[in-house]
N, C-alpha and C positions, 0 to 999 in steps of 0.2 A: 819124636814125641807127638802126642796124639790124643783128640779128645774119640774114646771107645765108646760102642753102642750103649744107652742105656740098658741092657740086659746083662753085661759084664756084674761078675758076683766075687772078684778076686779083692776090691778093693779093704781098706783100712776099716776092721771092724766097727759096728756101733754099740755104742753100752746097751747092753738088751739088759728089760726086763728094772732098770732103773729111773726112777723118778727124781727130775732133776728141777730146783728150786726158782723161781714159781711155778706153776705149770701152765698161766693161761700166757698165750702168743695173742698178740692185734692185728699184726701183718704177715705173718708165716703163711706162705700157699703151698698147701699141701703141709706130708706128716710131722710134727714137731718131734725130730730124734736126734738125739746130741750125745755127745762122744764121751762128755764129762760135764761137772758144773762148771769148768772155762769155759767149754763154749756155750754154755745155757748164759752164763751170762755178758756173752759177749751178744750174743741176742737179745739180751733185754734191750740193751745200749742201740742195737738196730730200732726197735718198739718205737723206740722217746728219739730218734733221730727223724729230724721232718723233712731233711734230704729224702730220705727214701719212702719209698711206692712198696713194695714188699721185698718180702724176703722168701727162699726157702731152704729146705737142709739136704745138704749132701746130693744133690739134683744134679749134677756135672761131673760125670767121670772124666780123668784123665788117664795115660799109660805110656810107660818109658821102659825100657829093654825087659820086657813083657812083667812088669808093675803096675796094677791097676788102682787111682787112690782119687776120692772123692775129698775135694777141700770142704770145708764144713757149711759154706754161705756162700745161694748166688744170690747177690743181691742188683732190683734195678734201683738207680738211681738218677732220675729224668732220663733220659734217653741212654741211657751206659747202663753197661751191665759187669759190674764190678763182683770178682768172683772175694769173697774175705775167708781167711783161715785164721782159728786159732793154734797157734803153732807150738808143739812141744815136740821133745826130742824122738817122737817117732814120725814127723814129719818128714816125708820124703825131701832131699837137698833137689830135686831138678822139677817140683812142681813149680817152680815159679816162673822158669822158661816155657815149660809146659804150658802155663795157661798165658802168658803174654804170644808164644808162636803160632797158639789157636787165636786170638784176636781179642780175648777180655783182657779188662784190666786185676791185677791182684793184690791185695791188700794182705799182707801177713800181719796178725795181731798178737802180740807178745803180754804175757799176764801182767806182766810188770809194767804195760805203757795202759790197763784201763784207770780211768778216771774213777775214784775210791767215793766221791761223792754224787756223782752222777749216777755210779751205780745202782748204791743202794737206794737214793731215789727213784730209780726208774724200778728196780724191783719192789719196794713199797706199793709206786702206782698202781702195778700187775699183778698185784695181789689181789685187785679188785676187777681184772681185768676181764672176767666174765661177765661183770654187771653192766647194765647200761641205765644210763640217765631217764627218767619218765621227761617225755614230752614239756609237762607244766612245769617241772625244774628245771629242764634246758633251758626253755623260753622264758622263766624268772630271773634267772642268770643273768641272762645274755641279756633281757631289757635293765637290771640293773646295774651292771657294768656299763652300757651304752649311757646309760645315765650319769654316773658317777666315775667313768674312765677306767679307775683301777678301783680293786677292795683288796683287803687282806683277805685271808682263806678263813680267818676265823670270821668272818664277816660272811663271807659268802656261802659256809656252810647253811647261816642261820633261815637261806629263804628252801632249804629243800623239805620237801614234802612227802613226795611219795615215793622216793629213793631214802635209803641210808646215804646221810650226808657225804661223808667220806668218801663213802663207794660210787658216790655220785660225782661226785669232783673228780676223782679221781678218772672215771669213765670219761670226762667229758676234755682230762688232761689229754690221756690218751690217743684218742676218738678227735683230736683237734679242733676241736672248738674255744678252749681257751688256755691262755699259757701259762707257765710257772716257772721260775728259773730253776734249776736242777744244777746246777755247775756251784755256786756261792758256797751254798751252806743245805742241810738237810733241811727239808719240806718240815714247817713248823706254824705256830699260829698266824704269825707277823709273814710270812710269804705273801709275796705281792703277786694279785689275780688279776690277769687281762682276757679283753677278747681280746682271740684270734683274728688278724684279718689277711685277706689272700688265700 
């Protein structure tokens, strides 16, 4: 088992020619192409994780008794490079040895183990995932929060100006500058807003 040149074209087709829900990436280097809406949304879940530095797709072939198959995510995560797949039943059985006896680590992710609240929050955010924060709302923000610690979101919408509220928060979730819990409950008025720090 063996990781093959990236010119190898045998491996595990990709959905061509489908759009898969949201379609803006934060961290994706390079082409955002994905197999299915599993794994699109196993990449959002990558977005909203502040472990990770980026991501990219299908960037890693491997080949076993001349099978060539690209897992869906190599992602770094501080100094490791953790290879993630989403796994359905056309998953080859010996890609796992396959990428532990090349030297990364492998994370297989099963639809049933993502987190149902996390998700959808993180794809709410990246809905807005093209937009970016104006300067003077960044900086309103972030002096208001240093002032007052936390706001709720509905609070914090009320200083933006030259951004769409929303789309501004949202950008600035993203983009790390301030945080929001995703795990609890769905992103709502009463969500508690912090700066980031570190």
């Amino acid at each position: 088992m063996s990781v093959e040149s990236s010119s190898s074209q045998s491996w595990k087709p990709v959905a061509q020619g489908q759009n898969f829900y949201p379609s803006a990436t934060i961290r994706c280097d390079g082409p955002a192409i994905f197999r299915s809406q599993f794994a699109r949304d196993v990449a959002c879940l990558l977005d909203v994780d502040d472990a990770v530095a980026e991501w990219s797709c299908q960037s890693l072939p491997f080949a076993s008794v001349g099978e060539t198959y690209r897992p869906d995510f190599v992602v770094k995560v501080g100094d490791r490079v953790v290879v993630v797949d989403a796994i359905t039943e056309d998953t080859p059985s010996w890609i796992n040895n396959a990428v532990r006896e090349s030297g990364y680590e492998y994370e297989p992710v099963h639809q049933t183990e993502l987190p149902s609240i996390r998700l959808k929050n993180a794809k709410d955010l990246l809905r807005y995932g093209k937009f970016q924060a104006g300067l003077e709302d960044r900086v309103r923000l972030l002096a208001a929060l240093d002032e007052q610690g936390t706001l709720t979101l509905a609070e914090s919408l009320s200083v933006f100006r030259e951004t769409r509220p929303i789309a501004g928060l949202a950008s600035m979730v993203l983009n790390r500058f301030i945080n929001i819990d995703l795990d609890e409950a769905l992103i709502g008025p009463e969500s508690t807003v912090s700066r980031r720090r570190g």
